[in-house]
C-alpha positions as CSV (number, residue, x, y, z in Angstrom):
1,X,2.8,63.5,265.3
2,X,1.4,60.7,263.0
3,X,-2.2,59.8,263.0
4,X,-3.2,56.6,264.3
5,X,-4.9,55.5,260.9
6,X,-2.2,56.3,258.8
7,X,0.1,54.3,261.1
8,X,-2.0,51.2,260.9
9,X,-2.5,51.7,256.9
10,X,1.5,51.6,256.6
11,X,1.7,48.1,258.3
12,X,-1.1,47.1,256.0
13,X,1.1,47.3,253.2
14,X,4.0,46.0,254.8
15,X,2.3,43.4,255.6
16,X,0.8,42.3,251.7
17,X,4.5,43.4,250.6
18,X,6.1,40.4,253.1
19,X,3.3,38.0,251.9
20,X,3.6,39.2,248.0
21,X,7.7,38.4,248.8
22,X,6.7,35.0,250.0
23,X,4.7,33.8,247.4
24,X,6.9,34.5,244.6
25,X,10.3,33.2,246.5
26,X,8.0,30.0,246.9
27,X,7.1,29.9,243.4
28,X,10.8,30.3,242.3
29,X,12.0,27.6,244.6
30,X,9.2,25.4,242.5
31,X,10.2,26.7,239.2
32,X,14.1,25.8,240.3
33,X,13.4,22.1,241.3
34,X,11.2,21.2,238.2
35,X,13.7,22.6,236.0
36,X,16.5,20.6,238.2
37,X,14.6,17.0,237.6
38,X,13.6,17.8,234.4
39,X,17.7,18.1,233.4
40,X,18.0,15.4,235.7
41,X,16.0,13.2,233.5
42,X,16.8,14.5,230.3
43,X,20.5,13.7,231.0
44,X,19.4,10.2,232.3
45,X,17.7,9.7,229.2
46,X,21.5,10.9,227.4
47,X,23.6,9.1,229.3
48,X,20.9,5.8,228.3
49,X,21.0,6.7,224.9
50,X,24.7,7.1,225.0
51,X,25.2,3.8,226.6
52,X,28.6,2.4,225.9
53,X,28.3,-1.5,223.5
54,X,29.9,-4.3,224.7
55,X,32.9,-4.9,222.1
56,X,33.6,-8.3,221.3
57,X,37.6,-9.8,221.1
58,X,38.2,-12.0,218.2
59,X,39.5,-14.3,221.3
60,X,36.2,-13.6,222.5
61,X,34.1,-15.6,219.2
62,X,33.5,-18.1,217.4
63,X,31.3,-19.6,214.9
64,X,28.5,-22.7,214.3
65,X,29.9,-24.6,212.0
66,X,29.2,-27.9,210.3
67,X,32.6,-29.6,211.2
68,X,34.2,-33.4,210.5
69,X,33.7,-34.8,214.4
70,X,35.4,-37.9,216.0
71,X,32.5,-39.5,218.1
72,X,34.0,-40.7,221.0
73,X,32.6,-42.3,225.2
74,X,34.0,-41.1,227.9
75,X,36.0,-43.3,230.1
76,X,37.0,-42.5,233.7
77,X,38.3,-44.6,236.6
78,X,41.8,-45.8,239.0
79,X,44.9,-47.3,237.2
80,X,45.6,-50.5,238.3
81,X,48.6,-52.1,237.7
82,X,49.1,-55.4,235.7
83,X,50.5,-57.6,238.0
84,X,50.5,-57.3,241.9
85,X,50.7,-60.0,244.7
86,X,50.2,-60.6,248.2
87,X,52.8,-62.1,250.4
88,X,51.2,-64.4,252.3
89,X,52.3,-66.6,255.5
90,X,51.3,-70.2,254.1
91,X,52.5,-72.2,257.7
92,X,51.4,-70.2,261.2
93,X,55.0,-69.0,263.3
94,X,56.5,-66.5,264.1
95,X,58.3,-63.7,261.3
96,X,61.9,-63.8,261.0
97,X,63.9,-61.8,258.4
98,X,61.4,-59.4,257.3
99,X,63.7,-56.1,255.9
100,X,61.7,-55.1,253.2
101,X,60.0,-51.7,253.5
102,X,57.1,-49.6,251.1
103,X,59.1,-48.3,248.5
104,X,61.9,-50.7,248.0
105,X,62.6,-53.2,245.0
106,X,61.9,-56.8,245.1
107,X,62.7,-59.2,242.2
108,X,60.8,-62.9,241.6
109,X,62.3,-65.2,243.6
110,X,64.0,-63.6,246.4
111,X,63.4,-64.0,250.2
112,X,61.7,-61.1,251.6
113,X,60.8,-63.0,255.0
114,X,60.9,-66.3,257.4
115,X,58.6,-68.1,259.5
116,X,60.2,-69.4,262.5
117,X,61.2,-73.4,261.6
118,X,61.7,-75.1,264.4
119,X,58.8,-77.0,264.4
120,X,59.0,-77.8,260.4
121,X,62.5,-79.2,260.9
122,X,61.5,-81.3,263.8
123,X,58.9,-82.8,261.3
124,X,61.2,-83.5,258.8
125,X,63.4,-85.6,260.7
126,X,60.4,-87.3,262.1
127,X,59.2,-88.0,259.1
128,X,63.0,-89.4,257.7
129,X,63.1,-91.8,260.3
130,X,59.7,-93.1,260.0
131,X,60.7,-94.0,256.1
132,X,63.6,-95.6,257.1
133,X,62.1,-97.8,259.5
134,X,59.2,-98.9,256.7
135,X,62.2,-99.1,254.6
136,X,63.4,-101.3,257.2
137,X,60.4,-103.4,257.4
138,X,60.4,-104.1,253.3
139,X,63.9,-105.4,253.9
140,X,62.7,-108.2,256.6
141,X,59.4,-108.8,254.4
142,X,61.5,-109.4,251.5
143,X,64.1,-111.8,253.0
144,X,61.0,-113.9,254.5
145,X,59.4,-114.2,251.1
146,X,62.9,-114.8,249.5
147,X,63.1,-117.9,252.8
148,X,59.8,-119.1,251.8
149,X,60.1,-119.3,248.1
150,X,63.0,-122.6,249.1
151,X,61.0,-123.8,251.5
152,X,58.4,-124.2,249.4
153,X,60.5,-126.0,246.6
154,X,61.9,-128.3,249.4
155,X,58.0,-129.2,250.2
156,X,58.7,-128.1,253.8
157,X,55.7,-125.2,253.9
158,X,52.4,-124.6,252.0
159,X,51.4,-122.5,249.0
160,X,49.3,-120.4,251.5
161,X,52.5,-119.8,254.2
162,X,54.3,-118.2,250.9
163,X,51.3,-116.1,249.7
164,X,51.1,-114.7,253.0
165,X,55.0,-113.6,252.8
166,X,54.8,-112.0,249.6
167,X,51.3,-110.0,251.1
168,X,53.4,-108.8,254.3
169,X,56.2,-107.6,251.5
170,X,53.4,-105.8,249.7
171,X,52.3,-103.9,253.2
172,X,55.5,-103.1,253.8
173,X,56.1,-101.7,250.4
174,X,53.2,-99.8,250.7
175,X,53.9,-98.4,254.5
176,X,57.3,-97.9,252.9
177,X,56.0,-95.5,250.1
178,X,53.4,-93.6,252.5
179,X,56.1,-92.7,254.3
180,X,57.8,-91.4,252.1
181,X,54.9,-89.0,251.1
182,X,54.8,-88.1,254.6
183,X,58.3,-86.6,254.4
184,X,57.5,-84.8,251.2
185,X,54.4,-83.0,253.1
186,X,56.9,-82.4,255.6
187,X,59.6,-81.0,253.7
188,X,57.1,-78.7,251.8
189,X,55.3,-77.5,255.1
190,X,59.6,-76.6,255.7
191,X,60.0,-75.0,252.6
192,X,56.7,-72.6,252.9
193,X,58.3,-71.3,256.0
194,X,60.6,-69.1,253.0
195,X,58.8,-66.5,251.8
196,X,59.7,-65.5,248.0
197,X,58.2,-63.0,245.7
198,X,56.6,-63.8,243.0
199,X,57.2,-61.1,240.7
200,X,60.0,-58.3,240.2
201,X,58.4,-54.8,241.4
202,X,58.3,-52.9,244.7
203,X,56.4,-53.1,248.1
204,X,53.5,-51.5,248.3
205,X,52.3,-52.2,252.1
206,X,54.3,-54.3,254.8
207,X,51.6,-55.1,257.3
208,X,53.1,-57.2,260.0
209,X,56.4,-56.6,261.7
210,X,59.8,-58.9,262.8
211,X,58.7,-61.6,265.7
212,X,55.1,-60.9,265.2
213,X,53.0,-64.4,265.3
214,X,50.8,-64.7,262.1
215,X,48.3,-67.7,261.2
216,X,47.5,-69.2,258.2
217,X,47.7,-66.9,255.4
218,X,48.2,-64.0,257.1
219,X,49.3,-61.0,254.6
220,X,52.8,-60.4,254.9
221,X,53.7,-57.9,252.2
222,X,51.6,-56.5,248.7
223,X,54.1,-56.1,245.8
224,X,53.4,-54.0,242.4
225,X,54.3,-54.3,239.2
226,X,54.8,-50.7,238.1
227,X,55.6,-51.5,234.5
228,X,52.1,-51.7,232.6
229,X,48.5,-50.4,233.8
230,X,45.1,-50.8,233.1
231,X,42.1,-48.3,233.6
232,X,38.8,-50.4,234.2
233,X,36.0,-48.4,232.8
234,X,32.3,-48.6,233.3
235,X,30.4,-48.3,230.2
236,X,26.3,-47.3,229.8
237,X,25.5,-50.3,227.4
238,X,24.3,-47.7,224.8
239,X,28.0,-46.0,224.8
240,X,29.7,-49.8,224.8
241,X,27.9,-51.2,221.6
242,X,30.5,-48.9,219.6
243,X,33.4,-50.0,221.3
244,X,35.3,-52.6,220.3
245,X,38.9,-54.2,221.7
246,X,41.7,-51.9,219.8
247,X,39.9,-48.5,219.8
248,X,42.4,-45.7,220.8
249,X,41.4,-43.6,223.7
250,X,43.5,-40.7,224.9
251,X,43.6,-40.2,228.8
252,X,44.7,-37.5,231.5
253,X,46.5,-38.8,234.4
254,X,46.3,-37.2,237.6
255,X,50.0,-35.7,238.6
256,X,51.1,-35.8,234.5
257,X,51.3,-33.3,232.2
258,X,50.9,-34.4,228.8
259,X,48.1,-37.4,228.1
260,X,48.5,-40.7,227.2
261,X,47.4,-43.1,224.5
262,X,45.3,-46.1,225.8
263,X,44.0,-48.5,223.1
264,X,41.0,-51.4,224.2
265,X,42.5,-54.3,225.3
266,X,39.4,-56.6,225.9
267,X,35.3,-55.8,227.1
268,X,33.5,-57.8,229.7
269,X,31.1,-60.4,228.1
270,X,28.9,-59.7,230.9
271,X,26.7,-56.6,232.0
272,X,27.5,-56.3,235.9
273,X,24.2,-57.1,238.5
274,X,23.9,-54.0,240.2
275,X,25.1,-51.1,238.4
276,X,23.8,-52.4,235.1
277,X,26.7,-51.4,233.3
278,X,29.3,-52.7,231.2
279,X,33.2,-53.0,232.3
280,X,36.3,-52.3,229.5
281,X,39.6,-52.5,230.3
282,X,42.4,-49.9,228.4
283,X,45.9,-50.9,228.8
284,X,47.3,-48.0,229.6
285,X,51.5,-47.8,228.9
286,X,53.7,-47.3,232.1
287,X,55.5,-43.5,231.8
288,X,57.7,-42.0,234.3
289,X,55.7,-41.1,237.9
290,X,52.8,-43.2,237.0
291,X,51.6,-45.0,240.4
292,X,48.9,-47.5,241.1
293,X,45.6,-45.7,242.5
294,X,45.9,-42.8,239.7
295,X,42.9,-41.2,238.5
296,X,42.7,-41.2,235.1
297,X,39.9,-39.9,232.3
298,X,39.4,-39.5,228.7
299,X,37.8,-40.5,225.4
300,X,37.3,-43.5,223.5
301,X,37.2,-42.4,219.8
302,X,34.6,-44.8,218.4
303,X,33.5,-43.1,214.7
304,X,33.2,-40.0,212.4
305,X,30.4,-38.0,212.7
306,X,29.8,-34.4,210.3
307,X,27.2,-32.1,212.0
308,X,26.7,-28.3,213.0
309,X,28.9,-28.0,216.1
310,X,29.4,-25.8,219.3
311,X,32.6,-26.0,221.8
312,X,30.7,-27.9,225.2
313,X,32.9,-25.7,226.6
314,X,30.9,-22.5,225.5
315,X,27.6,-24.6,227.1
316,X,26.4,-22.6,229.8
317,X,24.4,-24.3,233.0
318,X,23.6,-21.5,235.2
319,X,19.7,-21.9,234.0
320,X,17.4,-24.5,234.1
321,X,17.9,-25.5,230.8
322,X,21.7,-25.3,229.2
323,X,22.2,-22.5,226.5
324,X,24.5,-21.2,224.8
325,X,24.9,-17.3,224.2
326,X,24.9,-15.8,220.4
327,X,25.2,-12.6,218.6
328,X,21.7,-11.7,217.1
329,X,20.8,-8.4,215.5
330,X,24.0,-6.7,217.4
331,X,22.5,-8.1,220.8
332,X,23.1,-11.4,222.8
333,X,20.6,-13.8,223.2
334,X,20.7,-16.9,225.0
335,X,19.6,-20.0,222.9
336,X,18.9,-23.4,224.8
337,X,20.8,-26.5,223.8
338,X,20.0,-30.2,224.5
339,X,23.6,-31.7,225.8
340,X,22.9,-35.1,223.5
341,X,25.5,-36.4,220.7
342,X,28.9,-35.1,221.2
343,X,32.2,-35.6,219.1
344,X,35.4,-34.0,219.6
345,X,37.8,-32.3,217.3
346,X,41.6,-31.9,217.4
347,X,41.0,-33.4,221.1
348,X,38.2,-30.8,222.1
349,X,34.9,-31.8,223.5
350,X,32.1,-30.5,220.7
351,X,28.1,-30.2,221.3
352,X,26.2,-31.1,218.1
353,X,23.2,-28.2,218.1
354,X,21.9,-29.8,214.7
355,X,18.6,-29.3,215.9
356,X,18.9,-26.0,217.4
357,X,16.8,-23.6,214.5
358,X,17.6,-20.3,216.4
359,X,22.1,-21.1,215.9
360,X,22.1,-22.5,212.3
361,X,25.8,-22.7,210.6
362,X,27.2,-19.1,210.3
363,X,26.1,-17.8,213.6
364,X,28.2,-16.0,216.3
365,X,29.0,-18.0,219.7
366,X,30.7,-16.2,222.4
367,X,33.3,-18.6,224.2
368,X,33.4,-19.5,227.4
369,X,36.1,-16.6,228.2
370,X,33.4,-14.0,227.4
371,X,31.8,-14.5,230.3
372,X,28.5,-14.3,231.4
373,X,26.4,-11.6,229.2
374,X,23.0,-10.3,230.0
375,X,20.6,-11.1,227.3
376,X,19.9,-8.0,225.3
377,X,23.0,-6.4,226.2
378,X,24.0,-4.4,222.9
379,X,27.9,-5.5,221.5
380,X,30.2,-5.1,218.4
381,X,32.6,-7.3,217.1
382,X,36.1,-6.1,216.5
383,X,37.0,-5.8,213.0
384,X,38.7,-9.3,213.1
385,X,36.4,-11.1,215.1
386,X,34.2,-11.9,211.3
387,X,37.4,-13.1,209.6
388,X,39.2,-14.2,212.8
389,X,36.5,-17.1,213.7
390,X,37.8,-19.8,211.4
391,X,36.8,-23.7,211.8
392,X,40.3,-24.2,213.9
393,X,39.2,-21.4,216.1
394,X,35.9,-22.3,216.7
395,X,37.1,-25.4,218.3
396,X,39.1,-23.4,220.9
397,X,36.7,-22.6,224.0
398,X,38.6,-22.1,226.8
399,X,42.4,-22.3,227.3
């Protein structure tokens, strides 16, 4: 049998053994997790170092460039067609003969509608009668003064008897005559009951309807011309002191595919009240689908201008102030622009940057198909994108 104080010595040791155990499992867990984060980080710091670069297409490029710019205003606005007219009702009545819809062909000349003329032919007659009676009346005033005349001869009547005949023959010549303008107004007020267009083109709007009552120039139909346009253009009076009447302009039309070529046809003498601005007028040549109502922009090319030159279509505006992004020591970095004198170039919109210090001629512009790159992001340019960038592709930013 075991002794009672060796017993108790035994679970001494156990005890400082299970404790001893503890201690180091604790300090091995320790040892394990520093040496996790510490691989952790070192790969972190790898993978940063290894960080792919941003390669650059030679689609993706371009480069500042002191290029031959057409300076040019931009223009905007609604065709509007040459010629157009308003059918209006010129007697009050009631429509008659009204077939033509929106859409269909009128030519100058022809009857598109009625008023009702009743009431104009009754005046007409009236009117013919009334001349014949003055007519009538000039007749018996002349064979009185024709009567007095002998009498007068014979000694039977007085000078004054026969100067009173021939003034009742004047009256009556004069009655005679205001009737007969009478039955002119009569037979005109007859003949505006007809309605006639008064140009070849097609209806537009047909606002009233058969055996509708209309007053006095009431709006019966609105006919267009469809073959010539004109864009009316509000100009800042800095941008309309270059322009002058034959400048070309070249203009997209809503709805067709290819532009069009607009020259100036004349500029308002005067600046308008409100707006302060200055109205041209393009004459714009009619093409297949054109309508009235089109909207229609473009550019005026008013000069020649050679400066350093960025597409406006590489501009960015997602900052307060636009920029544009470069390559700079292998990195991009986003250089401000001012959006001031602008030219274009085989049609393209161009930014003149002639002031910009940190883009001078030679540097690398990222298009607007690059996308948005964070500033400092490391790149490389493909090994065509330093030949590839040639003056003809620097001018194409975005297609």
């Amino acid at each position: 049998m075991n002794h009672p104080s060796t017993r108790s010595s035994w679970i001494k040791w156990l005890l400082l053994a299970a404790l001893v155990l503890a201690v180091a499992l604790g300090l091995l867990r320790a040892f394990n997790k520093r040496q996790t984060q510490t691989e952790a980080a070192t790969t972190a710091a790898k993978a940063l170092q290894q960080a792919p670069v941003y390669e650059l297409s030679p689609q993706d490029v371009a480069r500042v460039q002191t290029l031959a710019l057409s300076q040019a205003v931009g223009v905007s606005g609604s065709l509007k067609a040459l010629q157009t007219a308003a059918i209006k009702a010129r007697v009050a009545g009631e429509v008659q003969g009204l077939d033509k819809r929106e859409g269909e062909t009128v030519r100058a000349g022809e009857v598109v509608a009625r008023i009702d003329s009743t009431e104009a032919q009754a005046r007409v007659r009236q009117a013919g009668q009334q001349a014949q009676a003055a007519l009538a009346q000039v007749s018996i005033a002349r064979r009185a003064l024709e009567n007095n005349q002998s009498l007068v001869k014979q000694g039977f009547i007085s000078a004054t008897a026969l100067e009173t005949s021939s003034n009742n023959l004047a009256a009556a010549e004069a009655n005679h005559q205001a009737a007969l303008a009478a039955l002119d107004i009569a037979r005109k007020a007859l003949g505006d009951t007809t309605l006639r267009s008064p140009l070849t083109g097609q209806v537009s709007a047909r606002l009233v309807q058969n055996g509708e009552r209309v007053g006095l120039d009431a709006r019966i139909l609105e006919v267009v011309d469809l073959s010539g346009f004109e864009l009316e253009a509000a100009l800042a009076p800095a941008d309309a002191m270059s322009v002058v009447a034959g400048q070309k302009a070249q203009l997209s039309v809503e709805g067709l595919a290819q532009p069009v070529d607009a020259p100036v046809a004349r500029i308002n003498p005067s600046v308008q009240a409100g707006s302060r601005s200055v109205l041209v007028y393009l004459r714009v040549p009619a093409v297949t689908g054109m309508r009235q109502g089109l909207f229609a922009q473009g550019q005026i090319v008013t000069g020649e201008l050679n400066a350093p030159a960025v597409p406006l279509s590489a501009v960015r505006n997602d900052k307060p102030q636009p920029y544009i992004q470069i390559v700079q020591d292998g990195k991009i970095a986003h250089v401000p622009v001012t959006l001031g004198r602008q030219g274009l170039l085989d049609g393209e919109p161009m930014l003149v940057i002639d002031g910009v210090k940190s883009a001078p001629v030679g540097t690398t512009l990222l298009r607007v198909q690059a996308g948005l790159i964070r500033e400092g992001t490391a790149v490389k340019l493909a090994p065509t994108a330093s030949t590839a960038a040639t003056p003809a592709a620097a001018t194409a930013a975005s297609h």
